[in-house]
C-alpha positions as CSV (number, residue, x, y, z in Angstrom):
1,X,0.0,0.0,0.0
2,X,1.4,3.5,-1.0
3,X,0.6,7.2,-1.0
4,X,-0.9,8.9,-4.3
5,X,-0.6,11.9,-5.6
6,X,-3.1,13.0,-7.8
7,X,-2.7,16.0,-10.6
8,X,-4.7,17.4,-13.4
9,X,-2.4,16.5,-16.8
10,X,-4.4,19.6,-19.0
11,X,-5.4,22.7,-18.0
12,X,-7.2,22.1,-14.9
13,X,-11.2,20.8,-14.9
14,X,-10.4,17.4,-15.5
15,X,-12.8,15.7,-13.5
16,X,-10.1,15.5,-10.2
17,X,-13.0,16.0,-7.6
18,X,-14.9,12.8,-8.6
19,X,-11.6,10.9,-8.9
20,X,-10.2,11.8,-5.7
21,X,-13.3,11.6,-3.7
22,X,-13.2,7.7,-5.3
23,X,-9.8,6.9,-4.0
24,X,-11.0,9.0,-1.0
25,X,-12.7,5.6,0.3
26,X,-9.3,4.2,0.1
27,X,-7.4,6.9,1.6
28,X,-6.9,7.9,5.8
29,X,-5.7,11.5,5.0
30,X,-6.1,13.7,1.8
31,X,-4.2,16.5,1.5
32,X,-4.3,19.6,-0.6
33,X,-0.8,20.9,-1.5
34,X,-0.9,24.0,-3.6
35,X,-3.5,26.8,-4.8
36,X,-6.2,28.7,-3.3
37,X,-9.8,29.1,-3.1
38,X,-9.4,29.7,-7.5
39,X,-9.8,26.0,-8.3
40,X,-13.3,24.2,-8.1
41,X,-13.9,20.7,-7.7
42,X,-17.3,19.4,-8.0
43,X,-18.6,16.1,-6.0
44,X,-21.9,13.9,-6.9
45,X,-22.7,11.7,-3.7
46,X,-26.3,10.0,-3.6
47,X,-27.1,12.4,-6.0
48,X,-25.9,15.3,-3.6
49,X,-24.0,17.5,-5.4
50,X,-20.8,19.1,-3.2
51,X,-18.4,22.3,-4.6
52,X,-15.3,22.6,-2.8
53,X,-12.5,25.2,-3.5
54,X,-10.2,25.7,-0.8
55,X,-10.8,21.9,1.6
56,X,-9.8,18.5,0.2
57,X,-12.4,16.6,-1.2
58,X,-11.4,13.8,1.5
59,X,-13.8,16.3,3.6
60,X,-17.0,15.0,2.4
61,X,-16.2,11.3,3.5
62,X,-16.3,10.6,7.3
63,X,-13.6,9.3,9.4
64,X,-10.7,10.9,6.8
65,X,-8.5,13.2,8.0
66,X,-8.3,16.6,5.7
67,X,-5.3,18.4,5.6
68,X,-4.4,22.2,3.9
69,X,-0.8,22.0,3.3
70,X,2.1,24.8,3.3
71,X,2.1,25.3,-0.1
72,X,-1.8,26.1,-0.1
73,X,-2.6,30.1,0.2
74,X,-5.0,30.6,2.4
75,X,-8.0,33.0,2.5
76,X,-9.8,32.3,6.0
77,X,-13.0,34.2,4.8
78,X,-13.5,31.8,2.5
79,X,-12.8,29.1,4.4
80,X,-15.0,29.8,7.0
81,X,-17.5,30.0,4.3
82,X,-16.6,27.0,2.5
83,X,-17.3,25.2,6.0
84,X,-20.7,26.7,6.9
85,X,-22.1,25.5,3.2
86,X,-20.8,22.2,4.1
87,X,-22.4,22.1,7.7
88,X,-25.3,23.6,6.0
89,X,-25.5,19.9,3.8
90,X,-24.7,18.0,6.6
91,X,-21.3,17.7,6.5
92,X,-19.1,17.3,9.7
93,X,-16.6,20.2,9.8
94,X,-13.9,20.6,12.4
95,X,-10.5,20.6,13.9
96,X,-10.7,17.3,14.7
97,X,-10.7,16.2,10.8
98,X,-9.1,19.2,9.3
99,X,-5.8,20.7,9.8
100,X,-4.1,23.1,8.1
101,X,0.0,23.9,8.0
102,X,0.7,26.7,10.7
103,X,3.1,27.9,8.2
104,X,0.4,28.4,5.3
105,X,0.1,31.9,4.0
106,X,-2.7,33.8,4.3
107,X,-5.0,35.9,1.3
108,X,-5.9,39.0,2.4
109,X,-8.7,41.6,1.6
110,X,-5.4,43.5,0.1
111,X,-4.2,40.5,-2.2
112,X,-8.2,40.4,-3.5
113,X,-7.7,44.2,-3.9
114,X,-5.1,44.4,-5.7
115,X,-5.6,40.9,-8.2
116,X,-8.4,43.0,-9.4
117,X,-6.9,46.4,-10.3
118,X,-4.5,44.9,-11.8
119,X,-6.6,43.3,-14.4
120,X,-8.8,45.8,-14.7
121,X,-5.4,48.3,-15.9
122,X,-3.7,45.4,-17.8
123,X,-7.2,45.7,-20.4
124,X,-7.1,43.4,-23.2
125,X,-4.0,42.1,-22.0
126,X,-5.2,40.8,-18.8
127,X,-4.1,37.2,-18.5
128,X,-8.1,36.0,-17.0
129,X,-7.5,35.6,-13.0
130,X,-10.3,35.0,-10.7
131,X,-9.4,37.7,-8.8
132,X,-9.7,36.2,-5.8
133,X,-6.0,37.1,-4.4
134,X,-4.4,33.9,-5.3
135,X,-1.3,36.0,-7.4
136,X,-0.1,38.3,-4.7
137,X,-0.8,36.0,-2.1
138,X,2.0,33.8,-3.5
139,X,4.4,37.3,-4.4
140,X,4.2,38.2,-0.9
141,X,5.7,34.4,0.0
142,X,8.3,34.8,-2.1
143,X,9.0,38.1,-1.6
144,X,9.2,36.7,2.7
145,X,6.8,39.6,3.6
146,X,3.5,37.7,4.2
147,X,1.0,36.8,7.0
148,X,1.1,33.1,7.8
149,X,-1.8,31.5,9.5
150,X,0.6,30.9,12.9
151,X,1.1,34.4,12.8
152,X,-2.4,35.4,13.9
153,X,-1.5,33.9,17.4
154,X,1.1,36.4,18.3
155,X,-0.2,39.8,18.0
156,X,2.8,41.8,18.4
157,X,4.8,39.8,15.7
158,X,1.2,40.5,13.6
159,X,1.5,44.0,13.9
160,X,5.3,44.7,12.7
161,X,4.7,42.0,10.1
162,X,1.5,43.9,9.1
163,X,3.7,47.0,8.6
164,X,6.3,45.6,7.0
165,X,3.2,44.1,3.9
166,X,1.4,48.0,3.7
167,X,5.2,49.8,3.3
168,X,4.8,47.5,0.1
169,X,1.2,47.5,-1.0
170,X,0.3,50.9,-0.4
171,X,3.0,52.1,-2.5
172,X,1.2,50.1,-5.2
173,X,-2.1,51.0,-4.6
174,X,-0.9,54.4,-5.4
175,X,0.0,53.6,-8.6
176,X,-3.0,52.1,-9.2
177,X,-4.9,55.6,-8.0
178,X,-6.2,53.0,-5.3
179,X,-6.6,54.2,-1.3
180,X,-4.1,52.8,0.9
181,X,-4.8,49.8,2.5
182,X,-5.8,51.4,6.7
183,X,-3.5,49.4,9.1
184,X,-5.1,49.9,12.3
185,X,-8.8,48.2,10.5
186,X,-6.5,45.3,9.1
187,X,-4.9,44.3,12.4
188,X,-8.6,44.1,13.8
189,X,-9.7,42.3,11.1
190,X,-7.1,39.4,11.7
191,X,-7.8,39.7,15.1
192,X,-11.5,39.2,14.8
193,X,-10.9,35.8,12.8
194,X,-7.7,34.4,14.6
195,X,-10.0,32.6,17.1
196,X,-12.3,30.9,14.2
197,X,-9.6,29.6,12.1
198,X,-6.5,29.3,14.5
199,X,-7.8,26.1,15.9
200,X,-7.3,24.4,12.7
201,X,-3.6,25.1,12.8
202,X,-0.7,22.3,13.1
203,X,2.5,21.6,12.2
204,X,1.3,19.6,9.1
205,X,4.7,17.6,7.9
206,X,5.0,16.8,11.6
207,X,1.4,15.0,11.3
208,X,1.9,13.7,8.1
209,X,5.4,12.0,9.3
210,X,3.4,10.6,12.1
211,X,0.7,9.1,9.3
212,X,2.9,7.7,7.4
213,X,5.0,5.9,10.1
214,X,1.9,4.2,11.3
215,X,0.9,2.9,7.4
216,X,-2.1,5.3,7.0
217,X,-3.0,6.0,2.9
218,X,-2.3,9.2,2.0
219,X,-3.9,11.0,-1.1
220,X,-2.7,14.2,-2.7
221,X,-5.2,16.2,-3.9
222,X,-3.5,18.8,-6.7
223,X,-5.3,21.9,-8.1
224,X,-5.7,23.3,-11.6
225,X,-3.5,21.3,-14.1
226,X,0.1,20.7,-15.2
227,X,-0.1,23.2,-18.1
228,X,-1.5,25.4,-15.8
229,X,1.7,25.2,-13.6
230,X,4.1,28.3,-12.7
231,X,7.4,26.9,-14.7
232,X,6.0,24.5,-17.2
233,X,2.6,25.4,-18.2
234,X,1.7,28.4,-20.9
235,X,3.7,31.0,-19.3
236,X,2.4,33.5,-18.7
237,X,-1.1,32.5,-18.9
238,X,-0.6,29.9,-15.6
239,X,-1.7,30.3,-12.3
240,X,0.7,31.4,-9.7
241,X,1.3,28.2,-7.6
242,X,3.5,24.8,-9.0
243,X,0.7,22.5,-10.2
244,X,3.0,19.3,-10.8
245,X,3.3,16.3,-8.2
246,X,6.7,17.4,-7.5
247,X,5.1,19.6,-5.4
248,X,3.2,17.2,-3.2
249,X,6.2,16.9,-1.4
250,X,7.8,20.6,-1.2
251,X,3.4,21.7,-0.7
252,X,2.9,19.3,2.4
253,X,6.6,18.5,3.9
254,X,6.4,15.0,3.2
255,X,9.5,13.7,1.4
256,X,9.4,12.9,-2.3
257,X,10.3,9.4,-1.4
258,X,7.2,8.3,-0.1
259,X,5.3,9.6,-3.2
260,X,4.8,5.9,-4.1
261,X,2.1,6.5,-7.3
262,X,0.9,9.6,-10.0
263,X,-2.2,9.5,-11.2
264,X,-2.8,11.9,-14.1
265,X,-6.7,12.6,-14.8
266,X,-7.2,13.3,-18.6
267,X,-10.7,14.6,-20.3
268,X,-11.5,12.6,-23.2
269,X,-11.3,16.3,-24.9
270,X,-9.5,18.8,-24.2
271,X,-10.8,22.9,-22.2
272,X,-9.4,25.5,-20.4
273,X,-10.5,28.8,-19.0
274,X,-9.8,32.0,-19.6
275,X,-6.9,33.4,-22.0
276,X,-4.0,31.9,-23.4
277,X,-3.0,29.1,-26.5
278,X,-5.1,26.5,-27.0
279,X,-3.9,25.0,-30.1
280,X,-6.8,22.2,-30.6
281,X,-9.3,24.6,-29.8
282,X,-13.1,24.3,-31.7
283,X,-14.6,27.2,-32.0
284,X,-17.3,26.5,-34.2
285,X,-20.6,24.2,-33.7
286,X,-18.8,20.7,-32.7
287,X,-16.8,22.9,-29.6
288,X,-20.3,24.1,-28.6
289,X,-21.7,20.9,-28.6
290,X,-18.9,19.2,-26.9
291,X,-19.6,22.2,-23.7
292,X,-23.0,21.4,-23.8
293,X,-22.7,17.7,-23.3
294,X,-19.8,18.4,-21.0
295,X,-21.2,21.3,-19.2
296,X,-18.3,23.0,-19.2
297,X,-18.3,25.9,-16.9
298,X,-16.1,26.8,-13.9
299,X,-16.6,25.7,-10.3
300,X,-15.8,29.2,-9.0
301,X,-16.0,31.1,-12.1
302,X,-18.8,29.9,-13.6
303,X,-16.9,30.8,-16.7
304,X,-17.5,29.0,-19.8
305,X,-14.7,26.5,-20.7
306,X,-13.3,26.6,-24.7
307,X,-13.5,23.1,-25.4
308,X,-10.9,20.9,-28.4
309,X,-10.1,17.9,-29.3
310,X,-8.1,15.5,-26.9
311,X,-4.6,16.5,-27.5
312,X,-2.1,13.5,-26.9
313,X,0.8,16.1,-27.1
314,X,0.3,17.9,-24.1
315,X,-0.9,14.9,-22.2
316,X,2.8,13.1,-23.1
317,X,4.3,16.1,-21.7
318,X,2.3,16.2,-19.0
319,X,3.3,12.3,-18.0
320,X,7.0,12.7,-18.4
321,X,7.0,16.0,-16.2
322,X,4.9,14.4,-13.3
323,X,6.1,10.6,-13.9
324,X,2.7,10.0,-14.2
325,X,2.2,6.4,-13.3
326,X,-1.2,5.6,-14.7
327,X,-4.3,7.5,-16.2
328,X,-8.0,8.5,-15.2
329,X,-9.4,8.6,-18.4
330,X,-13.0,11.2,-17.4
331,X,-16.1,12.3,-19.7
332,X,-15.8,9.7,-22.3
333,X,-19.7,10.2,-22.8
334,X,-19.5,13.4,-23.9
335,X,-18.0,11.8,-27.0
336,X,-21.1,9.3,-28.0
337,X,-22.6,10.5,-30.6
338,X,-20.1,11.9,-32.7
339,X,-19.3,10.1,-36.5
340,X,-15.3,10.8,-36.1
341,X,-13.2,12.3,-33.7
342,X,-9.5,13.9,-33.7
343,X,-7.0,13.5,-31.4
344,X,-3.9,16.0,-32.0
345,X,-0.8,13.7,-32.4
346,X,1.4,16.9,-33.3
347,X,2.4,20.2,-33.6
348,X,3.6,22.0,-37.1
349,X,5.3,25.6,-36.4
350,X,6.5,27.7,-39.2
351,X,7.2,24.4,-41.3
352,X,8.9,22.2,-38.8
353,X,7.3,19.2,-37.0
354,X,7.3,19.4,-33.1
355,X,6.3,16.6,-30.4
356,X,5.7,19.1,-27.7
357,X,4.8,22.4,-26.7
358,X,7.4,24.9,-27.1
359,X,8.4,27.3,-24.3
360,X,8.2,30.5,-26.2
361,X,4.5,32.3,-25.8
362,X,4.6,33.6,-29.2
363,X,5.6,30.1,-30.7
364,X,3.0,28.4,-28.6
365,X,0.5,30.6,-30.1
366,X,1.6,30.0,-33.5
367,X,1.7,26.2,-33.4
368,X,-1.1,24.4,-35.6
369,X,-2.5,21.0,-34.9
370,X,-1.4,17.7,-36.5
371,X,-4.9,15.4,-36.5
372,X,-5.2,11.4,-36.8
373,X,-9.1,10.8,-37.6
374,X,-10.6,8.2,-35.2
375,X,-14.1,6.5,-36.1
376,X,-16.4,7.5,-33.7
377,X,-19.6,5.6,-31.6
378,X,-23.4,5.9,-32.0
379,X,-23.6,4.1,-28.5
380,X,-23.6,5.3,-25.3
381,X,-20.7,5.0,-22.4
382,X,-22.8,7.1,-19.9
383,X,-22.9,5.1,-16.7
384,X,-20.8,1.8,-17.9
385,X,-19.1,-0.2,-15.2
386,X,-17.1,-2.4,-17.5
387,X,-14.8,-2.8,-20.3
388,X,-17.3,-5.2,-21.7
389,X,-20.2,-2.5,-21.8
390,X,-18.0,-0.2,-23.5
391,X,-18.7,0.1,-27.9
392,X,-15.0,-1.3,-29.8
393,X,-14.6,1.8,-31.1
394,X,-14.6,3.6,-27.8
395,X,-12.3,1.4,-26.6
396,X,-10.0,2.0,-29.5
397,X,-10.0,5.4,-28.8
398,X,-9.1,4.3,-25.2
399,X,-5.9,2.5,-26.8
400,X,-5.0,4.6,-29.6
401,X,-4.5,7.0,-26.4
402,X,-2.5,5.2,-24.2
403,X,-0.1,4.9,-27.1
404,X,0.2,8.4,-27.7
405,X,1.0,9.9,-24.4
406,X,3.1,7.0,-23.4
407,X,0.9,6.0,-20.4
408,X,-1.5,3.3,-19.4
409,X,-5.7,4.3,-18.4
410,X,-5.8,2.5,-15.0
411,X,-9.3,4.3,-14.1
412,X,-12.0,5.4,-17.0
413,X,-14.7,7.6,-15.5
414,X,-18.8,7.6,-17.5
415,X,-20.3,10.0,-15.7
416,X,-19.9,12.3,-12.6
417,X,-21.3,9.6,-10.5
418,X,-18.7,8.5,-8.4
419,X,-19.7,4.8,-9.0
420,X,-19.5,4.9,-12.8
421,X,-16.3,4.2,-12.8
422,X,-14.4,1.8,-14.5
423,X,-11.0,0.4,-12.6
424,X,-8.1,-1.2,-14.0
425,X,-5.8,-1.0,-11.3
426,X,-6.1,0.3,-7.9
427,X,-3.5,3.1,-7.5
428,X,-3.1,2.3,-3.8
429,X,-2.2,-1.7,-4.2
430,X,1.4,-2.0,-5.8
């Protein structure tokens, strides 16, 4: 038995809640490693339907312990709120079953603040944040200037670190013709929460250590998706946080070595949100369709998602920069129905053939699709339990797709209920 790390190998919305709260029932702990409240995941349970953004989807499922990890940014508004929904659905929400890293920064009013002007001046440019804080939440890590969750517990450290953050951010709120940000009203803001959210605090790697020792499952629950990711993804249309399983390990403080499986979830199509290259994007009536079928609209957002054709070039990058061990294949159904598909085995740019997705934003917009034509199915997948119930051509496209990204499906998901699942190998038995 092992620990898995599970991570999004497009650009994000790939069906991860469903999956994870499926190997949740296998898991002890599930942990969130990077992110913010920016990323959705939607659950079906008994025909309940659940939308997390900031807790693990382990949350839902009694007796598992949820954990929000150091590489997480944290906005305790939201969390609080996230909570209540969930108590308001029955849902048993407290310290005893979540935890969240001590050392975890904090998103501020500020952060939200300033995520937003800065769109609003960037115009057509803007790269299509949520605006939710997520962006300067991270700068201020890096930058060794922000609020951390253990932070709230010692006021007077609170206040000089407070002072050290507006010496920064009010200088650029005033470019931004923005008021300053009023110190005095922000320490008693903090102050006014600490109580509610500083019970949840722990020292996380320490717990997880202790988990591990004692042979409890873990599961590692990423956000967004691997081109979605700081260093790797379609700079500079990414989010702000590293979205590869690397950072299961540097995002929770449990070593890389006991990262024992990758589990990559895949869309049978490709979507993304928001701006950037999307080389095997349809914009025309069969991309419609395909968001129809798929309902493709954003958790948080509620922002339609441009939906393409499955494209096994990104996906074999994706495997090779996560070691992805095996692959959820999720929303084959969306695909009945259709005489032929595409699946992208290639790129062509300015003449030349590529196998992957160049580094260079202007060369990753330039780069045009190479298609191989599939036959398509008249039948429908929706709900099948087995490979048996599955049309041959389906399962063609099934194979045709493990051969061009290099790894095997070991789960195939038919619809968003969480038994509709079809497993080939468990990712938690070796």
């Amino acid at each position: 038995m092992g620990n898995v790390v599970v991570i999004g190998a497009q650009w994000g919305d790939e069906g991860k809640g469903k999956i994870v709260d499926w190997l949740s029932e296998r898991a002890d702990v599930v942990v969130r490693f990077q992110g913010g409240h920016n990323a959705g995941h939607t659950l079906v349970i008994d025909g309940v339907t659940f939308k997390l953004s900031l807790l693990p989807s382990g949350v839902v499922r009694g007796g598992k312990m949820s954990i929000i990890g150091n590489g997480v940014v944290l906005d305790p508004w939201a969390l609080l709120a996230e909570i209540e929904t969930l108590q308001g659905q029955g849902v048993a929400v407290g310290p005893d079953c979540v935890r969240i890293a001590e050392n975890a920064p904090l998103i501020l009013p500020l952060h939200r603040n300033l995520d937003k002007a800065r769109e609003q001046a960037a115009g057509a440019a803007r790269i299509g944040t949520t605006g939710r804080g997520i962006g300067p939440a991270y700068e201020d890590k890096v930058a060794r200037r922000a609020i951390r969750l253990g932070d709230l517990a010692d006021p007077a450290l609170l206040a000089d670190k407070i002072d050290t953050l507006l010496r920064h951010h009010n200088a650029l709120l005033r470019g931004f013709e923005q008021p300053p940000v009023d110190r005095d009203e922000l320490i008693t803001t903090l102050s006014d929460i600490a109580p509610k959210v500083l019970p949840f605090a722990d020292t996380v790697w320490k717990t997880l250590d202790e988990a591990r020792r004692s042979g409890r499952r873990i599961l590692f629950e990423g956000a967004q998706g691997t081109m979605l990711d700081i260093d790797h993804g379609t700079y500079p249309f990414v989010t702000s946080s590293t979205t590869v399983a690397g950072q299961a390990a540097a995002g929770s403080g449990l070593g890389p070595l006991f990262l024992d499986y990758v589990l990559g979830i895949v869309k049978a199509y490709t979507t993304r949100v928001g701006a950037g290259p999307f080389p095997t994007e349809l914009t025309g009536e069969v991309g419609r369709l395909i968001g129809e079928r798929g309902r493709e609209f954003g958790t948080v957002t509620g922002r339609a998602r441009r939906c393409g054709w499955f494209d096994a070039v990104l996906v074999r990058q994706a495997v090779k920069l996560n070691s992805i061990s095996g692959i959820a294949l999720t929303k084959l159904d969306v695909l009945d129905g259709f005489e032929t598909l595409k699946v992208c085995i290639g790129y062509r740019l300015d003449g030349d053939r590529l196998d992957h997705l160049p580094a260079s934003t202007a060369a990753q917009g330039r780069v045009e699709p190479v298609y191989e034509t599939m036959e398509g199915w008249s039948e429908s997948t929706r709900g099948a339990r087995s490979w048996a119930a599955l049309p041959a051509t389906a399962v063609k496209y099934i194979r045709r797709i493990e051969e061009l990204i290099d790894a095997p499906v070991h789960l195939l998901s038919t619809s968003p209920e969480r038994d509709d699942t079809i497993l080939v190998r468990d990712p938690f038995v070796d």
